[in-house]
C-alpha positions in Angstrom: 7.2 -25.4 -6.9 11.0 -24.9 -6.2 13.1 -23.2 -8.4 17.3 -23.2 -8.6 18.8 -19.6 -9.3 22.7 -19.8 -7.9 23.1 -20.3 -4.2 19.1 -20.0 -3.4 16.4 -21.4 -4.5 13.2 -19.5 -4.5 9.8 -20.6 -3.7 6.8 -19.4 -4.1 6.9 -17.2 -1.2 9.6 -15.1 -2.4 8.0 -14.5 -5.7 4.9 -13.4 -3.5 7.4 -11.2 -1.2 9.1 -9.8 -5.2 5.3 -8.8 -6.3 4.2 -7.3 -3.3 7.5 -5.2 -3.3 6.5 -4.3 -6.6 2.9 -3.2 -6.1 3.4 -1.0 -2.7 5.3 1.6 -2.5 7.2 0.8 0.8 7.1 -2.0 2.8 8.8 -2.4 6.4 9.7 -6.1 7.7 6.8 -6.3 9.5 4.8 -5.6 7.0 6.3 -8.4 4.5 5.9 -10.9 7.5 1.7 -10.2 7.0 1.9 -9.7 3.5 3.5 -13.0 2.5 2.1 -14.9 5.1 5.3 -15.6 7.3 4.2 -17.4 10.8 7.0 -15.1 13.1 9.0 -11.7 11.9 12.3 -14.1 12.7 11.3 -16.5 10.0 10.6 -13.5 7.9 13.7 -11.6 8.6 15.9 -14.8 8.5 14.2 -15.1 4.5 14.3 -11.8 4.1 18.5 -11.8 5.0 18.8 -14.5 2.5 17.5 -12.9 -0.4 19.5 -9.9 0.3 22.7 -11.5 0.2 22.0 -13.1 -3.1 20.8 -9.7 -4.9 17.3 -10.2 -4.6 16.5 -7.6 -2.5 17.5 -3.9 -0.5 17.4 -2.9 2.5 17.7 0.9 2.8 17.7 3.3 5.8 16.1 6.6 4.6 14.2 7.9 7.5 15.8 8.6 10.7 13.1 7.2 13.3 12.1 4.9 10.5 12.6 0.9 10.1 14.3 0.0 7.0 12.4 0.0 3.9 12.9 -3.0 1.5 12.9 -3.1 -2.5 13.3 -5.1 -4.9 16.6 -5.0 -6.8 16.7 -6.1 -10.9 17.6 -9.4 -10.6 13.7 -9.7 -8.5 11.9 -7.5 -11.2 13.2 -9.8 -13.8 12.3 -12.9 -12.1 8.6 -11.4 -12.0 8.8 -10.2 -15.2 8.7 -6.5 -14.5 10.4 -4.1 -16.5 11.8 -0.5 -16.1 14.4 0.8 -13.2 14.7 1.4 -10.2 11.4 3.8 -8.5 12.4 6.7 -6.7 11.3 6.4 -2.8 10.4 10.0 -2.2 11.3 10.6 1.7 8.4 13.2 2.1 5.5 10.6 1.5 7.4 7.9 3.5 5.1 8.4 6.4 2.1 8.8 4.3 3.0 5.1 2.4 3.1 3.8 5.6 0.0 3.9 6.6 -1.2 3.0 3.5 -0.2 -0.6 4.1 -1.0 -0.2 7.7 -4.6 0.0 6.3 -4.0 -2.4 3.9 -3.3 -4.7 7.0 -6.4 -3.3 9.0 -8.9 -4.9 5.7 -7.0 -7.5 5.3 -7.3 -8.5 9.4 -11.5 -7.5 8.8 -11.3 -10.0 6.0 -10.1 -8.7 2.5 -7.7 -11.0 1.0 -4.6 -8.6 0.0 -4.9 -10.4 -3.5 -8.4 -8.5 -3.6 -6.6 -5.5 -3.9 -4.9 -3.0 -5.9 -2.7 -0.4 -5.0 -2.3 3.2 -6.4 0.9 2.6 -8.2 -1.6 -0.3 -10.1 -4.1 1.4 -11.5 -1.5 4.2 -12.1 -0.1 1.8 -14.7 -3.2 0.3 -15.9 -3.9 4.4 -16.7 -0.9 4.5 -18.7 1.6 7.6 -18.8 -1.1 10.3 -20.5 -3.4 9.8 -17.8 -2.2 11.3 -14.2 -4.8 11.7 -12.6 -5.5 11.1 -9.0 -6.0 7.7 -7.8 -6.9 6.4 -4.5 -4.5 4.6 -2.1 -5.8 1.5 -3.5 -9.0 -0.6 -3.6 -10.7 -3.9 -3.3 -14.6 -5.4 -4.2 -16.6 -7.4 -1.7 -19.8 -8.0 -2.5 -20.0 -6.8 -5.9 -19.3 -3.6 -4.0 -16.3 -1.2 -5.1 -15.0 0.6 -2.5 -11.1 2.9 -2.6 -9.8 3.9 0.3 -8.1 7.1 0.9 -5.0 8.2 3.8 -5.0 11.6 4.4 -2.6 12.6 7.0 -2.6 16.4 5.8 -5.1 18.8 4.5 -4.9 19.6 0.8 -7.1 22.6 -0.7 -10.4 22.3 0.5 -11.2 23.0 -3.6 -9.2 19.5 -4.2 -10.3 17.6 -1.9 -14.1 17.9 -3.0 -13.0 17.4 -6.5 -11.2 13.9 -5.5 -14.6 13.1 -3.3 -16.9 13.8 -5.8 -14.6 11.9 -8.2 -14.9 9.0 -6.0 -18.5 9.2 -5.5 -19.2 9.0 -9.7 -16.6 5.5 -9.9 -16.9 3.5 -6.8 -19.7 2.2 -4.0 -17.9 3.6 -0.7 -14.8 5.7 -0.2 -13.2 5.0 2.9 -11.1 8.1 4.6 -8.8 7.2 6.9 -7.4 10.9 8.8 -5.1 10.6 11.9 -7.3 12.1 15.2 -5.5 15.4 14.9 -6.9 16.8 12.0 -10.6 18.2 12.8 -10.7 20.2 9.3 -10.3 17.4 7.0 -13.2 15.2 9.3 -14.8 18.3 8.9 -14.9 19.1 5.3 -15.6 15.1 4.9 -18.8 15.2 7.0 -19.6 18.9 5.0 -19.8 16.4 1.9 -21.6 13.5 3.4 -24.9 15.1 2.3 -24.1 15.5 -1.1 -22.0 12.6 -1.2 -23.3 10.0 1.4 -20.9 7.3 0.3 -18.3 8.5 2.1 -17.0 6.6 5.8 -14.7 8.0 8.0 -12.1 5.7 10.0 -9.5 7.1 12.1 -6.4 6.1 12.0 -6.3 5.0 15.6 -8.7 2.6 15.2 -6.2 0.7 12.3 -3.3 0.1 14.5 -5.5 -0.8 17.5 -6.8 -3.4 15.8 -3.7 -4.3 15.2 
């Protein structure tokens, strides 16, 4: 289905590239290129171009050492319907949100469609503003199985960290960790808990990108 709006006309693949803008929190080029099912990152970047020059989309430089990040500008939310400005892109969890689609990628490569999924920032919203508490990175169900998965690049209180793991471990089947290879005391409080907790699984985050 082929729509007219001024000097472009979308398709379906640029509402697809509009909602997954939406639902992550940051998203590289490379990353739309998987996410919306592009065959080559020039195709992507060539589409991706287009839509900026017609006030689709933004493409900021916030990170130094960092590819630019892409959002969605008001003339996308309204063509998906989404209301409310603007989201902050907070430059300390850049890294961190990252590798949360970097993951994202890794299940979707092992065979978890990324329409299976929802993101943090969803089920934040689905909550509703009274209730802030912690969420996972995001989920999906195979199997009838839940499962969230969980990037922790840094160590929080070893107190709130067993809170969000026994959390976990009440409201879904698995709960996936995925820690970078140089942090030994989060692996280490993880496997304290596996006992008490033995739903949890440990992937490194290694293993994501070499499987990429």
């Amino acid at each position: 289905m082929v729509f007219s709006v001024g000097e472009i006309r979308l398709v379906e693949r640029d509402y697809l590239i509009f909602r997954e803008l939406e639902r992550w929190r940051v998203l590289l080029g490379r990353h739309i290129k998987t996410v919306a099912g592009f065959s080559g990152q020039r195709a992507c970047d060539r589409r991706l171009s287009k839509l900026i020059e017609t006030g689709y989309v933004e493409r900021k430089k916030i990170l130094y050492g960092v590819p630019a990040i892409y959002k969605n500008t008001y003339r996308a939310k309204q063509s998906i319907h989404v209301t409310g400005g603007q989201e902050k892109i907070r430059t300390e969890q850049i890294i961190h949100d990252i590798e949360v689609i970097e993951t994202a990628i890794y299940f979707n490569k092992s065979g978890t469609a990324f329409s299976d999924m929802t993101t943090e920032k969803q089920l934040h919203m689905t909550d509703g503003f009274s209730n802030r508490n912690h969420r996972p990175d995001f989920i999906f169900t195979k199997d009838n199985k839940k499962t969230c998965v969980e990037i922790e690049l840094s160590l929080k209180s070893k107190h709130r960290l067993e809170s969000i793991i026994k959390a976990n471990f009440l409201e879904y089947d698995f709960q996936i960790w995925v820690v970078p290879n140089t942090n030994p005391r989060v692996v280490k409080i993880l496997k304290e808990n596996e006992t008490l907790y033995p739903n949890i699984e440990i992937l490194e985050l290694s293993e994501v990108y070499n499987c990429q």
